[in-house]
N, C-alpha and C positions, 0 to 999 in steps of 0.2 A: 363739123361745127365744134368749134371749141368748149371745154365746161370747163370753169369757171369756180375752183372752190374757194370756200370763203375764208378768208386768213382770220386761225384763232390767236387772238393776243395770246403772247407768255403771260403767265402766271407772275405777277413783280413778289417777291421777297420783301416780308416787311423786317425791320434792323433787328426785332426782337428773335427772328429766325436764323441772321446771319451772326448773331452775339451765341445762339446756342452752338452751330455750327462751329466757332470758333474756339469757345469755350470747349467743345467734347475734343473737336482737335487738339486741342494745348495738352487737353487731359492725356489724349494718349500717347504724346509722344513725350510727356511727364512721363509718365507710367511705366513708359517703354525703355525714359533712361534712367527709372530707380532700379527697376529690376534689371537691367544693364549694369549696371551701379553694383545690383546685390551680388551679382554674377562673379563679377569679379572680381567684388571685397571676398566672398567665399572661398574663390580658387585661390588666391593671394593667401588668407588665412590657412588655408589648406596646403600650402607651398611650405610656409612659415612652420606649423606642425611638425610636417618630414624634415627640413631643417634641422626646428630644433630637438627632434628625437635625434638625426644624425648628428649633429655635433655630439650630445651627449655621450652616443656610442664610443666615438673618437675621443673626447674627454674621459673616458670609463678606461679607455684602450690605454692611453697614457700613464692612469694612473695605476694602472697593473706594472708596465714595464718598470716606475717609478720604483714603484715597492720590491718589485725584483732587484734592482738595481742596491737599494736600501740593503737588503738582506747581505749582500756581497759584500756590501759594507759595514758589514759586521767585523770582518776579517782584517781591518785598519790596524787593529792594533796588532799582527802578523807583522807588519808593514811598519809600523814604531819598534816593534822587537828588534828587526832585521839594520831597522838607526843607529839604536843603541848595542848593538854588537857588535858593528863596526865602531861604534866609538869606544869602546872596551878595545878593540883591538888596537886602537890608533891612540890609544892613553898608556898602553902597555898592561891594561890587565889580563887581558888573552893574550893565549900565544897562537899561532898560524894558523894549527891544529882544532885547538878549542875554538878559532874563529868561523872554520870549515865545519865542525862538528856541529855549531849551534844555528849555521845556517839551514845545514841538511835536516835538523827537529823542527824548523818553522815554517808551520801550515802556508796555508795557500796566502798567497799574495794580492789584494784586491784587483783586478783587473781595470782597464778604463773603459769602462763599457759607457758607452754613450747615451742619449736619446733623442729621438728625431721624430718631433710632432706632427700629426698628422693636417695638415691646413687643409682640404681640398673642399670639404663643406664649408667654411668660413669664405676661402676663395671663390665659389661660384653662386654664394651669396652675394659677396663683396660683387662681381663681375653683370650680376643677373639684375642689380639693384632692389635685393631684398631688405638688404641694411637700412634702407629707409625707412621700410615699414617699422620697425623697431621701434616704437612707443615709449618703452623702459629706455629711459636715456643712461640710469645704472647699466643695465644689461649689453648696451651698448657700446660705452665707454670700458666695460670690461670684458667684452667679447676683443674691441679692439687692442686693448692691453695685452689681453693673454695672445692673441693670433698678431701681432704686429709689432709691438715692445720686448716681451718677452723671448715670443719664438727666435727674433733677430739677435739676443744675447745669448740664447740657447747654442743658435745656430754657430756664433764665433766662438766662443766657448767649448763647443764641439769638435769646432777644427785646433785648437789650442792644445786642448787636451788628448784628442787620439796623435798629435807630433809630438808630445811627452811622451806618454804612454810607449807608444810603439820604438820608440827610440829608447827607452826606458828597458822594456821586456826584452827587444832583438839584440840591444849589444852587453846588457848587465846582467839580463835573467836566463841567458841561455840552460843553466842546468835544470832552470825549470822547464821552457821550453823544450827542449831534448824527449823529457818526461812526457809531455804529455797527450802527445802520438799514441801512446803504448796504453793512457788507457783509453784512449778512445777506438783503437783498433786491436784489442786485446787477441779476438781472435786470430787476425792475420798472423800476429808475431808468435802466438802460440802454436799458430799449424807449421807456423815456418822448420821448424825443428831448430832455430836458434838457441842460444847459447843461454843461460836462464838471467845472468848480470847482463845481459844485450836487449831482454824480454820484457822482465818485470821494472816497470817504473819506479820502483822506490833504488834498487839496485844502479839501474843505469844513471839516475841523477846523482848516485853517487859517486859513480865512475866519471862524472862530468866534473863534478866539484874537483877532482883527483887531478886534471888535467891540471900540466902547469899552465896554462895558458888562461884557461879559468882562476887560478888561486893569483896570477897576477891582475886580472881585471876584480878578484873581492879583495884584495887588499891595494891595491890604488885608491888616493885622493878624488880620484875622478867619479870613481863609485858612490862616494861620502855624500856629494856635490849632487850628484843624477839623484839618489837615495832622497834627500831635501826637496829639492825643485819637484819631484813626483808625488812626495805627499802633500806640498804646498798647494801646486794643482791641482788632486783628488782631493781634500778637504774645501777647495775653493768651488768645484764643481759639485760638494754634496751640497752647499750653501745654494746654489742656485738650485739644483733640482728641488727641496726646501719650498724657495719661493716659486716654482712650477707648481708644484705640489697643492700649495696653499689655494692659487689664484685658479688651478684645477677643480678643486672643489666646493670653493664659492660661484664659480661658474656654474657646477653642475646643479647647485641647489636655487640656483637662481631660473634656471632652463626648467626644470621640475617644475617650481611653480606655474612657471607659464603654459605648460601642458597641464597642469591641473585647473586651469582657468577655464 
């Protein structure tokens, strides 16, 4: 025989139950995407931090090589001396001799040392879309200045100047070149048991000058010519590192404050 139980009604929900119900819902998946929210402003701002410590490092890095660069260029007026004694030569107030003599008394010749900025935190900023975040529209506008305007003038500039340079040093300054093997491998040439005007650098670039093949290349027109165009380019290249320089360090005190925030 069959039993028969008795069906209990559901329980109806009155709307004041389904408004709580819905309201605690809304609350938590509010809640869930503030703190989602915070999550990721956090880790973002935390991104932003290492950045801009990194740049700074890279900015700091710069403006060392800068200064070194600076220093060498102290030695410019080496470099003006070695103009005007060829123009002495080529006006007739030296003679061939005293032209050879007053080159082999003049110091170092500035070099065209270069600089090559480091972009690669700026670049995976720029790539990762951290640039966005970037609030300070100054700090942005001069981040992009110095890592995008700048760098690209740097850059051709760079190559301008090391094809002066080099073509500069390898075909006019051979007596210095010669030289200065000997003292960077001082020992070698000293264990070698060579000859001591083969050895010592100051002797041997003076054996270079001696050459007739050398005293035709310092007294040619062509020299006078290379001599101009080399300091025109190194004084044109200090003006740029200058404005490096400048937009170096407004950057870096700008990055500073924002780590101090």
């Amino acid at each position: 025989m069959e039993v028969h139980h008795p069906n209990h009604p559901s329980h109806k929900k009155k709307w004041s139950e389904y408004i709580i119900e819905f309201v605690m819902l809304f609350f938590a998946v509010t809640l869930g995407f503030f703190a989602e929210n915070y999550r990721e402003h956090s880790i973002i701002a935390h991104r932003m931090q290492e950045n801009y410590e990194a740049i700074i490092i890279d900015l700091q890095q710069d403006n060392q090589k800068i200064d070194s660069i600076f220093i060498e260029a102290k030695n410019v007026n080496n470099l003006i001396t070695l103009s005007h004694v060829l123009y002495k030569y080529k006006t007739g107030s030296f003679t061939e001799n005293e032209l050879i003599d007053s080159i082999y008394n003049i110091k170092t010749i500035p070099s065209y040392t270069t600089l090559f900025v480091n972009n690669t935190t700026f670049k995976n900023m720029q790539s990762s879309g951290l640039l966005s975040y970037i609030t300070d529209k100054s700090l942005k506008t001069d981040l992009s200045y110095y890592y995008e305007v700048i760098f690209k003038k740097l850059n051709d500039n760079n190559k301008l100047f090391d094809d002066v340079g080099i073509s500069y040093f390898d075909k006019y300054l051979i007596f210095g070149q010669g030289a200065v093997p000997r003292r960077w491998l001082t020992e070698i040439y000293n264990q070698g048991h060579y000859e001591n005007e083969f050895s010592d650098p100051k002797l041997y670039r003076n054996f270079l000058l001696q050459l007739k093949s050398t005293k035709a290349i310092l007294t040619s027109d062509d020299f006078i010519a290379a001599t101009n165009v080399y300091i025109t380019r190194y004084i044109v290249y200090q003006g740029i590192l200058s404005l490096v320089k400048t937009n170096n360090n407004k950057l870096i005190a700008l990055l500073e404050i924002k780590l101090r925030k």
